[in-house]
DRENDORO-115824 format. One line per 5 residues: their letters; for each residue x, y, z of N, C-alpha, C, O. Coordinates in steps of 0.2 Angstrom, whole numbers, always signed. Layout:
residues N
A) X Y Z X Y Z X Y Z X Y Z ~ ...;
END
This chain:
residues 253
XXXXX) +4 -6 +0 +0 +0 +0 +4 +6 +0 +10 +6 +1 ~ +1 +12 -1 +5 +20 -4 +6 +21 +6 +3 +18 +11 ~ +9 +25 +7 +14 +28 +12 +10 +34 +12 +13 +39 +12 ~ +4 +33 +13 -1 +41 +13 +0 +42 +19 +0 +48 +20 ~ +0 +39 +26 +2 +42 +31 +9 +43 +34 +9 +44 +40;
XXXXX) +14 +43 +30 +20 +43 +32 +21 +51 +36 +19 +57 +35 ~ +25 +50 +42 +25 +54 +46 +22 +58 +48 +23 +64 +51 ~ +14 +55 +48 +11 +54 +53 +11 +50 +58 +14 +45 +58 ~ +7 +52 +65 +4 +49 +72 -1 +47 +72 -5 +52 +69 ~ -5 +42 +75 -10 +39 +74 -11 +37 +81 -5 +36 +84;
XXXXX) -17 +37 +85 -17 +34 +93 -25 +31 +91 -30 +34 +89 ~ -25 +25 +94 -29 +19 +93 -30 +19 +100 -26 +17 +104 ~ -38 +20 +102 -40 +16 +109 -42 +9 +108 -46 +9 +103 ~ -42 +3 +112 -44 -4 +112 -41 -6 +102 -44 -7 +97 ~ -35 -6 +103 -32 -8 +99 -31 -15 +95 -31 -17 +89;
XXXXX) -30 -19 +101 -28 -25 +101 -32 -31 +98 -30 -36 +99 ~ -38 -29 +95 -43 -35 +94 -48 -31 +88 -49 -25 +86 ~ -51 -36 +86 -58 -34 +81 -55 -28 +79 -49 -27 +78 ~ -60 -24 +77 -62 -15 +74 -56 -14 +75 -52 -14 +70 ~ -53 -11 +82 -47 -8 +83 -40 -10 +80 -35 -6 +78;
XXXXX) -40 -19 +81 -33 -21 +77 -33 -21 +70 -28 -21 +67 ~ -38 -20 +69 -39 -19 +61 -36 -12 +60 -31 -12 +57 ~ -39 -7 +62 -37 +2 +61 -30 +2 +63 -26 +5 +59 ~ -27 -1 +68 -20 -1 +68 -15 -3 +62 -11 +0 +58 ~ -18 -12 +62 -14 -12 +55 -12 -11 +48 -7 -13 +45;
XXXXX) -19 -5 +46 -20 +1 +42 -17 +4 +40 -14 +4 +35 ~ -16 +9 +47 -10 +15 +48 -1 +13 +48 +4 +15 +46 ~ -4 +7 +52 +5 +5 +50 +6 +2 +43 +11 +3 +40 ~ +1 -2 +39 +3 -2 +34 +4 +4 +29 +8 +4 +24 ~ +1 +9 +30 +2 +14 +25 +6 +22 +29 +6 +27 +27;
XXXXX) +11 +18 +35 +15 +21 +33 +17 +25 +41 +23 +27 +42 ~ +11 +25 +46 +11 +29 +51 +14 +26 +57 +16 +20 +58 ~ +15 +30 +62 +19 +27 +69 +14 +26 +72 +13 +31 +74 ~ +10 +21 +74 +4 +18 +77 +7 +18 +85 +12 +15 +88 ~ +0 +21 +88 +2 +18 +97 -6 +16 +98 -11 +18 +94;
XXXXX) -6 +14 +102 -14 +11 +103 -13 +8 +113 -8 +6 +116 ~ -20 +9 +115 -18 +7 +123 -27 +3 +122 -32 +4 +119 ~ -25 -1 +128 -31 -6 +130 -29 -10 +134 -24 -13 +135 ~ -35 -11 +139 -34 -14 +145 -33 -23 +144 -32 -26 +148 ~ -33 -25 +136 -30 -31 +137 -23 -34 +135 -21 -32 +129;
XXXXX) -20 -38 +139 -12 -39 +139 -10 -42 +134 -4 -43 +134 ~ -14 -44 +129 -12 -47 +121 -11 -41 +120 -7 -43 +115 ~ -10 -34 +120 -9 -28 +117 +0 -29 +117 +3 -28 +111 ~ +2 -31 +122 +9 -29 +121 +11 -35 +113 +13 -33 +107 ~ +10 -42 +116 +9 -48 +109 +8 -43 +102 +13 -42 +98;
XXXXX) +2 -40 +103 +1 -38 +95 +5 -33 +94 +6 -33 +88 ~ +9 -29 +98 +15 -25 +98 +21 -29 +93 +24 -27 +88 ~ +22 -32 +96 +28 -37 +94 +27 -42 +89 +31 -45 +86 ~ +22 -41 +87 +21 -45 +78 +20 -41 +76 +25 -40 +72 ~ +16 -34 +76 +17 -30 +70 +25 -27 +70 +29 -28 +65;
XXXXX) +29 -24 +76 +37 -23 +77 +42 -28 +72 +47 -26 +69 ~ +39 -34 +72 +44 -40 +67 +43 -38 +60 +46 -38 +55 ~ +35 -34 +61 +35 -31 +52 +38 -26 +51 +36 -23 +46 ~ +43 -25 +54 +48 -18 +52 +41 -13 +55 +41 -8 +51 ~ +37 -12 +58 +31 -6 +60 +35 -2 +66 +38 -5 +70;
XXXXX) +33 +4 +65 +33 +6 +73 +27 +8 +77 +23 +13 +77 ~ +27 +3 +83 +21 +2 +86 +20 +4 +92 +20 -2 +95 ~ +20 +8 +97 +18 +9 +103 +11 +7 +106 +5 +10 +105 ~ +14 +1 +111 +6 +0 +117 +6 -1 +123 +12 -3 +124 ~ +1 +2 +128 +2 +2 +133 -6 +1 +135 -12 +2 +132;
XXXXX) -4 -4 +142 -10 -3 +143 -15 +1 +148 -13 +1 +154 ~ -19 +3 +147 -23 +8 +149 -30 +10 +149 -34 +10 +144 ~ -33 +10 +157 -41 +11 +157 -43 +17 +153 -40 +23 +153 ~ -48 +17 +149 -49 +24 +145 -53 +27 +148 -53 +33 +147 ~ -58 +24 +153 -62 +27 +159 -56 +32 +166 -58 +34 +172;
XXXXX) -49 +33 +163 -45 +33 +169 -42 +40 +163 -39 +39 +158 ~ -45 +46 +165 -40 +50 +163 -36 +52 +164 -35 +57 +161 ~ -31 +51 +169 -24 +50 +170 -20 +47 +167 -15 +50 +165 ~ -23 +40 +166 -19 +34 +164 -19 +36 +155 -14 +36 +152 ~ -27 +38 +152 -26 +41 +145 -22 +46 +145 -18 +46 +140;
XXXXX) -21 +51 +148 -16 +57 +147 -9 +55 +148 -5 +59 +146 ~ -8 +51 +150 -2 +51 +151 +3 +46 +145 +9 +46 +144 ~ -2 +40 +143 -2 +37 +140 +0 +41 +133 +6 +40 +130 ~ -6 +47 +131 -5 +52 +124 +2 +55 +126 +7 +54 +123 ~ +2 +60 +133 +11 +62 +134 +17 +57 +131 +22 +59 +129;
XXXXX) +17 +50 +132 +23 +48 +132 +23 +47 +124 +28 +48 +122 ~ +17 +45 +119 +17 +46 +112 +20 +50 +109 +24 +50 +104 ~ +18 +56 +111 +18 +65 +110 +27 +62 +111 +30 +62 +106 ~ +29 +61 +115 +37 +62 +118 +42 +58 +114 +48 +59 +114 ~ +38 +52 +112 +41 +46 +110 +41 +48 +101 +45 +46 +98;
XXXXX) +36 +52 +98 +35 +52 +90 +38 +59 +89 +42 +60 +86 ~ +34 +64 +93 +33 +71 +94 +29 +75 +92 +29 +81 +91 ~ +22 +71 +89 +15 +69 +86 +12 +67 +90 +14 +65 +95 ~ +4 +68 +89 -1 +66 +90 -6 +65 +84 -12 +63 +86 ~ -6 +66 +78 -11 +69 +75 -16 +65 +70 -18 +65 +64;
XXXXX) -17 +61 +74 -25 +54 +70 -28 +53 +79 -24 +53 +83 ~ -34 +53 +82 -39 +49 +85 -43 +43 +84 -49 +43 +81 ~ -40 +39 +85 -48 +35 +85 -51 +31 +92 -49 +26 +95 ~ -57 +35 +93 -60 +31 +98 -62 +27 +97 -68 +27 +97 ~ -58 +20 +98 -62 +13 +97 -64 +9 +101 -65 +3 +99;
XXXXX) -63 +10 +108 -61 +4 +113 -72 +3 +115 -75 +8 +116 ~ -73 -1 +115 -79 -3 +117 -82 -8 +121 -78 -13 +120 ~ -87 -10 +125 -89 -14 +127 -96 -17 +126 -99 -13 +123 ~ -99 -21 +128 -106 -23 +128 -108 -27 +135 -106 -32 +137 ~ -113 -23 +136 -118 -26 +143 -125 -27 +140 -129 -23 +142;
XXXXX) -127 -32 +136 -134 -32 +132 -140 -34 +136 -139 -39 +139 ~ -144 -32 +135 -149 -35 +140 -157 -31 +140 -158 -25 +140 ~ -161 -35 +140 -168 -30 +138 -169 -24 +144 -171 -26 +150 ~ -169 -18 +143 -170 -13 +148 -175 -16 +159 -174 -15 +165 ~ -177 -19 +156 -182 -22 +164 -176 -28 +166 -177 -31 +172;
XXXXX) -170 -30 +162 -164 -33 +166 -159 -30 +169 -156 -30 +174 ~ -160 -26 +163 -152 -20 +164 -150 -18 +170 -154 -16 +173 ~ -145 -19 +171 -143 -17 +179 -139 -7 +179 -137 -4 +174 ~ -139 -6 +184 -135 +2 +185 -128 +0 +182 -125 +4 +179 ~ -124 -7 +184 -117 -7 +181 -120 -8 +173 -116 -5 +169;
XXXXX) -124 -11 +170 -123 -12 +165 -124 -6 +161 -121 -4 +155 ~ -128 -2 +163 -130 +5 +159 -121 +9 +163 -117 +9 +158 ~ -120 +10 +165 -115 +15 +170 -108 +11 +166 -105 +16 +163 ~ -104 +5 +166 -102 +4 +163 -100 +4 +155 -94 +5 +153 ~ -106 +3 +149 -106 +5 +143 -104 +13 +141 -101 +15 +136;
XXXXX) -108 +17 +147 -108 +25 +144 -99 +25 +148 -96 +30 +146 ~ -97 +22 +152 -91 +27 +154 -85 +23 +148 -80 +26 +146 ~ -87 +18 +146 -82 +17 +141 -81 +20 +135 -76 +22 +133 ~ -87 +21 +133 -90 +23 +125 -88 +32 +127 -83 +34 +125 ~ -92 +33 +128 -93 +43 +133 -86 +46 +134 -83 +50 +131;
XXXXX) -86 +42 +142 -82 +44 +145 -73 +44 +140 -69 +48 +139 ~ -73 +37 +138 -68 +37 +136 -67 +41 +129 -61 +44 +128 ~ -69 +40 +126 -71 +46 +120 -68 +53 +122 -63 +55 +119 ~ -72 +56 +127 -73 +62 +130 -65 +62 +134 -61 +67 +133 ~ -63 +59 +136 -53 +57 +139 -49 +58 +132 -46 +63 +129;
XXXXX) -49 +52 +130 -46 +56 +126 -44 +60 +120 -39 +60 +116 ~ -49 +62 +120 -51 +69 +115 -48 +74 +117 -44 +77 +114 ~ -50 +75 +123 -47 +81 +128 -40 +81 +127 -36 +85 +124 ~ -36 +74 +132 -31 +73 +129 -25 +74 +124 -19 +74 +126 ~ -28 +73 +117 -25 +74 +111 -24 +81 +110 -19 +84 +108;
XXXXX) -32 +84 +111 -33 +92 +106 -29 +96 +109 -29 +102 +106 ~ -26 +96 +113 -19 +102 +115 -13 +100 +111 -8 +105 +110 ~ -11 +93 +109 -7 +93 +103 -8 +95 +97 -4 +98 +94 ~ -14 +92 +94 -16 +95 +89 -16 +103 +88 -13 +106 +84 ~ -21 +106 +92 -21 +112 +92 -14 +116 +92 -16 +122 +92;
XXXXX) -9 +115 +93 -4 +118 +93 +0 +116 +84 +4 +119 +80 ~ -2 +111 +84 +1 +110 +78 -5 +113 +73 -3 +111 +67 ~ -10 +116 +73 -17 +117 +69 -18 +111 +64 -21 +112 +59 ~ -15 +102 +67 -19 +98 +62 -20 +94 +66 -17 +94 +71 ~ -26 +90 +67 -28 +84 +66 -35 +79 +66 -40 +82 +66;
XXXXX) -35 +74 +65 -40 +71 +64 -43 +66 +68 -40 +61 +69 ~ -50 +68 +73 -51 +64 +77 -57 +59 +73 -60 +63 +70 ~ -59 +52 +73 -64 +51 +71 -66 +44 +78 -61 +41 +80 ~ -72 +43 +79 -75 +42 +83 -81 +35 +81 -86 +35 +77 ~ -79 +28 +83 -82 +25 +81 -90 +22 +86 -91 +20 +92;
XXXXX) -93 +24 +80 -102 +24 +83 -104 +14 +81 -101 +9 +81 ~ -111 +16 +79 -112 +9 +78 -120 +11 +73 -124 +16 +73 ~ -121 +7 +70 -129 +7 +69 -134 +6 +72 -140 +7 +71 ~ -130 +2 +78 -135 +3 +86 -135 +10 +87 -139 +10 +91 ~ -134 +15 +85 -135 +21 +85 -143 +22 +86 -146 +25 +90;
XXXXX) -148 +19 +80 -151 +20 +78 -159 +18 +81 -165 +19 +80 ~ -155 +14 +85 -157 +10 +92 -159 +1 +91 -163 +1 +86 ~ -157 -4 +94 -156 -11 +94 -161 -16 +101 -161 -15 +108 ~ -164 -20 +99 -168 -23 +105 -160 -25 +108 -155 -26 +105 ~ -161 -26 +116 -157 -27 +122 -150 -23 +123 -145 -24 +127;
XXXXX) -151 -17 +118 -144 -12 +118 -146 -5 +121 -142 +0 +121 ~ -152 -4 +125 -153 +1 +128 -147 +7 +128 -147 +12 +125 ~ -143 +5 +132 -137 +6 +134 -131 +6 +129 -126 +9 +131 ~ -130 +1 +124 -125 +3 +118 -128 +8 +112 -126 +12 +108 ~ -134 +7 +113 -136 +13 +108 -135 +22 +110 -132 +26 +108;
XXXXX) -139 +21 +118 -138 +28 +118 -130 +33 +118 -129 +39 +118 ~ -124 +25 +121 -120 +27 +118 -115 +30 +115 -111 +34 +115 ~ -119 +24 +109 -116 +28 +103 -121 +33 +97 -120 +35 +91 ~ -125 +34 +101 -128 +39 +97 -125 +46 +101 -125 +52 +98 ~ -124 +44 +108 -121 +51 +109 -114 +53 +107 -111 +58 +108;
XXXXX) -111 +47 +105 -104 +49 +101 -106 +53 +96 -104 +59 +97 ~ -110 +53 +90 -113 +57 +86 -113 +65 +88 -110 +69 +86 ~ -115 +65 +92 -117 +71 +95 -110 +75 +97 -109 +81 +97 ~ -106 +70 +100 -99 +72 +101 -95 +73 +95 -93 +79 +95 ~ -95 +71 +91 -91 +70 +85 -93 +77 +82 -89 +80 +79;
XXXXX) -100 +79 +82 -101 +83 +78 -100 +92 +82 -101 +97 +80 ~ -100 +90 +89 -98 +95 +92 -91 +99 +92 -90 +105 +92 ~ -86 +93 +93 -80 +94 +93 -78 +97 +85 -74 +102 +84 ~ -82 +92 +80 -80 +96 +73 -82 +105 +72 -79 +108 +68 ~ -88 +107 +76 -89 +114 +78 -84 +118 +80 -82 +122 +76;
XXXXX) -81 +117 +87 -75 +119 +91 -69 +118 +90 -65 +122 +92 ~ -66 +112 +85 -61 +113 +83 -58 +113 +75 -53 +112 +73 ~ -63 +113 +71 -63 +115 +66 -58 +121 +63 -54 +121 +58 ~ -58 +127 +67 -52 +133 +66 -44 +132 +67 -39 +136 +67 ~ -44 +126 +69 -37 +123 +71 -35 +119 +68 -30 +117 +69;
XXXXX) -37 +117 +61 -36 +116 +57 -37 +105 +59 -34 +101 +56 ~ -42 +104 +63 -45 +97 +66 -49 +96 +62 -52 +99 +58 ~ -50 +90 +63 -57 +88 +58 -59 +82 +65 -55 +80 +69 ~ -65 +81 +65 -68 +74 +69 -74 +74 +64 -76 +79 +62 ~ -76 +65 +63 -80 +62 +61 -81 +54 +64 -77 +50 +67;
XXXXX) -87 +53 +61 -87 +45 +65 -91 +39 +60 -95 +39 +55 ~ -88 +35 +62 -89 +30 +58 -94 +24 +61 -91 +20 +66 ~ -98 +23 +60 -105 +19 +62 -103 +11 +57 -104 +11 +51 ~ -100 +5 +62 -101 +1 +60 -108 -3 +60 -111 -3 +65 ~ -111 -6 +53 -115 -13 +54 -112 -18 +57 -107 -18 +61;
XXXXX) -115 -26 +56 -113 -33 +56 -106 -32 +55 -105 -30 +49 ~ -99 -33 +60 -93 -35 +60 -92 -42 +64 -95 -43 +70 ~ -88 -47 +59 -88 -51 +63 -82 -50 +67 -77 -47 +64 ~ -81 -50 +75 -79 -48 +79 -80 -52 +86 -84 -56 +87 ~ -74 -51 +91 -73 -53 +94 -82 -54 +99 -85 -59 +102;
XXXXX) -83 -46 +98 -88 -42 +102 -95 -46 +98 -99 -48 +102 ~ -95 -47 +92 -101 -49 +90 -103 -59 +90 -108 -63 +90 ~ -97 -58 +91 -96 -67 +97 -101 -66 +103 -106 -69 +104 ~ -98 -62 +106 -100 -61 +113 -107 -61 +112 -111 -62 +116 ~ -109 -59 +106 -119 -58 +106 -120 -62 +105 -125 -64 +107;
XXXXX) -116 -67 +100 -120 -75 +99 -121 -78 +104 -127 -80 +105 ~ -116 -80 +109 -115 -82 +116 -122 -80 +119 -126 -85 +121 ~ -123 -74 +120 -128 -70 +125 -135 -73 +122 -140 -74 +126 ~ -136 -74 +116 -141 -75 +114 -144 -84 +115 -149 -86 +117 ~ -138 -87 +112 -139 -94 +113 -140 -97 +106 -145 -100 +104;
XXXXX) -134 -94 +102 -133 -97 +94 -128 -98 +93 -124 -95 +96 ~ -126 -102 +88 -119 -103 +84 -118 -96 +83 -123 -93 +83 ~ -110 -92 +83 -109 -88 +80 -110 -91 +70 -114 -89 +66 ~ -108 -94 +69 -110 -96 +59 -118 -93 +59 -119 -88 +55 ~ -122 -94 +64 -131 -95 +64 -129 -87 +64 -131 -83 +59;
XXXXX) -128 -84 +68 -128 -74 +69 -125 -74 +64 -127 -68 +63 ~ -123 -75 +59 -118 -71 +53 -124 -74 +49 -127 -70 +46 ~ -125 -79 +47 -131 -79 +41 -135 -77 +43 -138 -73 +39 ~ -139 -77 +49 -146 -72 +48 -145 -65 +48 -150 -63 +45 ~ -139 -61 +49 -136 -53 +47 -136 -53 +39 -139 -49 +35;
XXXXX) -132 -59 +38 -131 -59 +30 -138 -58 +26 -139 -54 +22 ~ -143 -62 +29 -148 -61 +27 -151 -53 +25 -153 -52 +19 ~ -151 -49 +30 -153 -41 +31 -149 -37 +28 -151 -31 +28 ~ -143 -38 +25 -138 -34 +20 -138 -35 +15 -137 -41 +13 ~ -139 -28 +9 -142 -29 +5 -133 -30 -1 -134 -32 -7;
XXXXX) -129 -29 +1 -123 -33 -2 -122 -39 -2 -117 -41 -5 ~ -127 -42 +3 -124 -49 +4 -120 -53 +8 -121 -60 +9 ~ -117 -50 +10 -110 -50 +14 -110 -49 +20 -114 -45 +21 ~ -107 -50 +27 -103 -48 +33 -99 -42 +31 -97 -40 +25 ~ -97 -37 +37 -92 -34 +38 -86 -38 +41 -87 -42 +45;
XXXXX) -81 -36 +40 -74 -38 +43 -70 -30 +45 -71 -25 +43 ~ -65 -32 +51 -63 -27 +53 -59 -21 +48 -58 -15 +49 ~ -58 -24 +42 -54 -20 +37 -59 -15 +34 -58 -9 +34 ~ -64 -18 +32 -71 -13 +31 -71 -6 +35 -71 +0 +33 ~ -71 -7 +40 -70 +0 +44 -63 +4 +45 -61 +10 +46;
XXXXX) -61 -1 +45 -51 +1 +43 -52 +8 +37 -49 +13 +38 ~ -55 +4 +30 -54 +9 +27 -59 +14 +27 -59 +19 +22 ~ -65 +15 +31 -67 +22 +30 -63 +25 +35 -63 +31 +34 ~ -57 +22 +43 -58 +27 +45 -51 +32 +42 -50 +37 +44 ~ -48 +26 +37 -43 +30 +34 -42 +35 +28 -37 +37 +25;
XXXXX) -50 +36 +28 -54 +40 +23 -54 +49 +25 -53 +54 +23 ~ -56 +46 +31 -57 +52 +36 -52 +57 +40 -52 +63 +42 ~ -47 +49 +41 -41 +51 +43 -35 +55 +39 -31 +58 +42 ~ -37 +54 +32 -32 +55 +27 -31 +64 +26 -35 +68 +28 ~ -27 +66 +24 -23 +73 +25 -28 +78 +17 -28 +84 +16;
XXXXX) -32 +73 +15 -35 +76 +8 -42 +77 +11 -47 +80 +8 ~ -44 +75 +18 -51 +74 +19 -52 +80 +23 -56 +79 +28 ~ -49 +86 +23 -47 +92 +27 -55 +95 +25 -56 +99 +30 ~ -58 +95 +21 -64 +97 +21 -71 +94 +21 -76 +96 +18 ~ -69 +87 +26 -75 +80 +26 -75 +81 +37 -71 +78 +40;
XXXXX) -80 +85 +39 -79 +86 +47 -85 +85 +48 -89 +88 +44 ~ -87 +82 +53 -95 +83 +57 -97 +78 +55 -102 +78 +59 ~ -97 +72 +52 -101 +67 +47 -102 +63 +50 -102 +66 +56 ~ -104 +57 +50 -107 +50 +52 -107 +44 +48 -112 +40 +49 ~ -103 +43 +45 -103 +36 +40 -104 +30 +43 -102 +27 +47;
XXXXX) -109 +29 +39 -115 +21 +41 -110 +15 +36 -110 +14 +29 ~ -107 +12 +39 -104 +4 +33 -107 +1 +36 -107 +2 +42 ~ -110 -3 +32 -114 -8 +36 -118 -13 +26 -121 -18 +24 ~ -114 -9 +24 -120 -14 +18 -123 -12 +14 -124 -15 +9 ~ -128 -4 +16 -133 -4 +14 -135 +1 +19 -132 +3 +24;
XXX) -143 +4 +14 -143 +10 +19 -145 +10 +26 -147 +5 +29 ~ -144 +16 +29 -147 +15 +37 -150 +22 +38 -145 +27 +37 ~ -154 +24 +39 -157 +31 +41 -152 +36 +43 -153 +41 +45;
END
């Protein structure tokens, strides 16, 4: 692939799996110094295969609900590259359950990873950015946005990243930032495992009945999302801020 990010910085939250390892391996193949943090210890592993591919990868692990631990983490990148300049907030979780289950941890834990951690570190980055007047944060939503039975709680989170994404594109737009977000459909995923489990099907059975409602035919895979967010993130897309890009297949409201 073309070296379109070459000398760029790229920082990946929940790097290490699904969605996020995919957006990592993106940026380092085309060219950029990838750091990524998450609170699972396979993060350093994935460190260490992409490193054998000649990449330069910084990870550490880190609560994203812990804005110390993100700010500190963005500091040592900042020191380590001398850059900041890609966001992606990708680190997520799911507590699914029909609202008359749902517990206060499972609503209160979805929003501080999804929210809170978005809201970390965004904060975090935009004082590098903004000194430098570039960069690009993009924010990943879901089609659960749009609301999902048993996602009470994942949807209103990622409906309120929307809202984030297009706020921050308001406030830091003259800084020469851009934020947008990218709304995945059906990814086959670690995360999307976890729902077959909860529900009580084969993961093959969840992926042909999705398959079924996508009007391409197809599943998503983590590369799918990789390349919109490389779309957003790219240095030509200086005039694409505030957005919401639905992949998923096919339309969605």
């Amino acid at each position: 692939m073309s070296g379109r990010f070459e000398g760029r910085v790229a920082f990946v939250t929940g790097g290490s799996r699904g969605i996020g390892k995919g957006i990592v391996q993106r940026f380092a193949e085309e060219g950029a110094k990838v750091a990524f943090i998450d609170l699972n210890e396979e993060a350093l592993a994935e460190t260490s295969e992409l490193q054998e591919k000649g990449y330069e990868v910084f990870s550490k692990i880190a609560n994203v609900t812990d804005a110390g631990q993100v700010e500190q983490a963005v500091k040592e990148v900042y020191e380590a590259y001398g850059s900041v300049d890609i966001l992606v907030n990708n680190a997520g979780v799911i507590r699914d359950n029909l609202l008359f289950k749902m517990t206060d941890s499972d609503w209160q834990t979805v929003m501080d990873v999804h929210l809170k951690g978005s809201f970390n570190a965004a904060r975090a980055v935009q004082k590098y950015m903004v000194d430098k007047k570039y960069g690009r944060i993009i924010n990943i939503s879901s089609t659960s946005a749009l609301g999902n039975r048993g996602q009470a709680n994942y949807a209103a989170a990622k409906a309120g990243l929307q809202g984030f994404t297009k706020t921050l594109a308001i406030e830091l737009g003259r800084y020469g930032i851009t934020a947008n977000s990218v709304a995945p459909g059906f990814i086959e995923t670690e995360m999307t495992m976890e729902t077959a489990n909860r529900i009580g099907i084969p993961f093959d059975d969840l992926i042909k009945a999705s398959v079924s409602t996508i009007p391409v035919g197809r599943s998503g895979k983590p590369a799918d999302i990789a390349n919109a967010v490389a779309f957003f993130a790219d240095e030509s897309s200086s005039f694409v801020s505030g957005q919401v890009l639905y992949v998923a297949g096919g339309p969605k409201n």
